[in-house]
C-alpha positions as CSV (number, residue, x, y, z in Angstrom):
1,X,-4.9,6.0,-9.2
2,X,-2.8,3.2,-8.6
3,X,0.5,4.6,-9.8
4,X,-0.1,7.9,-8.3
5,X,-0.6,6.5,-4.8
6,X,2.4,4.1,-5.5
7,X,4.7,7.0,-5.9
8,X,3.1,9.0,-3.0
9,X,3.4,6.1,-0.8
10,X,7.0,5.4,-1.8
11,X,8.0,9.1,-1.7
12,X,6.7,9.3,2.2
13,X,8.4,6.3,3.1
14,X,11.8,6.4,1.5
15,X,12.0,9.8,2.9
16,X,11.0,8.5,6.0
17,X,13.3,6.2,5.7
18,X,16.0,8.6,5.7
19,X,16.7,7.5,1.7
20,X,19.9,9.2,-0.1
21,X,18.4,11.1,-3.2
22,X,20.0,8.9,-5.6
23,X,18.8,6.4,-8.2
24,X,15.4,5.3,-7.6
25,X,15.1,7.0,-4.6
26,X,15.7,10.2,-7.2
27,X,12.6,9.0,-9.4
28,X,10.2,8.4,-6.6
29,X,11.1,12.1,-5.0
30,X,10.7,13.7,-8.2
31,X,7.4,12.3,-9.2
32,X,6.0,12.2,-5.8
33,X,7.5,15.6,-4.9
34,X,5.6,17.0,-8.4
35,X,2.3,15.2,-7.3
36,X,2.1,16.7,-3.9
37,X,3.2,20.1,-4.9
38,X,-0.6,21.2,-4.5
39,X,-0.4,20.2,-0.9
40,X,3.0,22.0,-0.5
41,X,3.0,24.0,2.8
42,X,-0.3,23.3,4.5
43,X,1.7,21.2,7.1
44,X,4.9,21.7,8.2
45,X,7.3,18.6,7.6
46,X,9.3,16.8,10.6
47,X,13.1,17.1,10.2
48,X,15.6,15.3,12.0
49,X,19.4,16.5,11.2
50,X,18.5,18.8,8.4
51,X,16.6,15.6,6.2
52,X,12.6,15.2,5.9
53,X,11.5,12.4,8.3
54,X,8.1,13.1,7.9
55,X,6.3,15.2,5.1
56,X,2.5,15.3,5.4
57,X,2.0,16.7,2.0
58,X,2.8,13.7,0.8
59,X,-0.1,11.8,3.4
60,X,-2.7,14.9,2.6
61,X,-1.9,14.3,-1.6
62,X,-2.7,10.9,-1.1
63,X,-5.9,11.3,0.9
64,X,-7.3,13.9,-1.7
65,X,-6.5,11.9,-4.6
66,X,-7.8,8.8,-3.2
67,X,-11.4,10.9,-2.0
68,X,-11.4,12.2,-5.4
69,X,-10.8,8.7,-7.5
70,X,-13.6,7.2,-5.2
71,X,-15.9,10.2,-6.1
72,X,-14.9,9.9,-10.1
73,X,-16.0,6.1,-9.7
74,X,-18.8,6.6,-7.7
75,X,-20.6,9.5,-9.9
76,X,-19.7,7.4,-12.9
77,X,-21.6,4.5,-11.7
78,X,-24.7,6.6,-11.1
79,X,-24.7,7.8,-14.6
80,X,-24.2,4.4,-15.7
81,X,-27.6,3.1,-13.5
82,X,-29.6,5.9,-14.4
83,X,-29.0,5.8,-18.1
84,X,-30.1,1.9,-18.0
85,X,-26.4,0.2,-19.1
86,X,-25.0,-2.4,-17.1
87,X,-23.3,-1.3,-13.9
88,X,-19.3,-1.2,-13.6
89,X,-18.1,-4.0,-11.9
């Protein structure tokens, strides 16, 4: 979950940021971009001067994800106590 919310983070803020699509800035939009394409179009995105300022999908993406990585640990955890083996620290 950690890399996936690294990208997402970076993706809203270097577009917030106003970043050039170039370089690193190319990486991070690409891979954030492809993670958030579920959330695509459920919110529109702030321009200013034809460029993204702020995308949502991006905020929504990381939300969901987030919910749903607390869910996969929390369910696993259960299992774990209710089948008797040590808990996951």
């Amino acid at each position: 979950m950690g890399v996936v919310a690294a990208f997402l983070a970076l993706d809203f803020l270097l577009r917030l940021a106003g970043a050039n699509d170039v370089g690193f800035a190319h990486i991070v939009f690409a891979v954030g971009g492809a993670l958030a394409v579920p959330f695509s179009g459920i919110f529109p995105a702030l321009t200013t001067a034809g460029r993204y300022a702020v995308r949502w999908d991006d905020l929504l993406a990381l939300t969901v994800y987030g919910l749903l990585a607390w869910a996969v640990v929390t369910l696993v955890r259960i299992a774990a106590q209710s089948n008797g083996t040590t808990s996951i620290s």
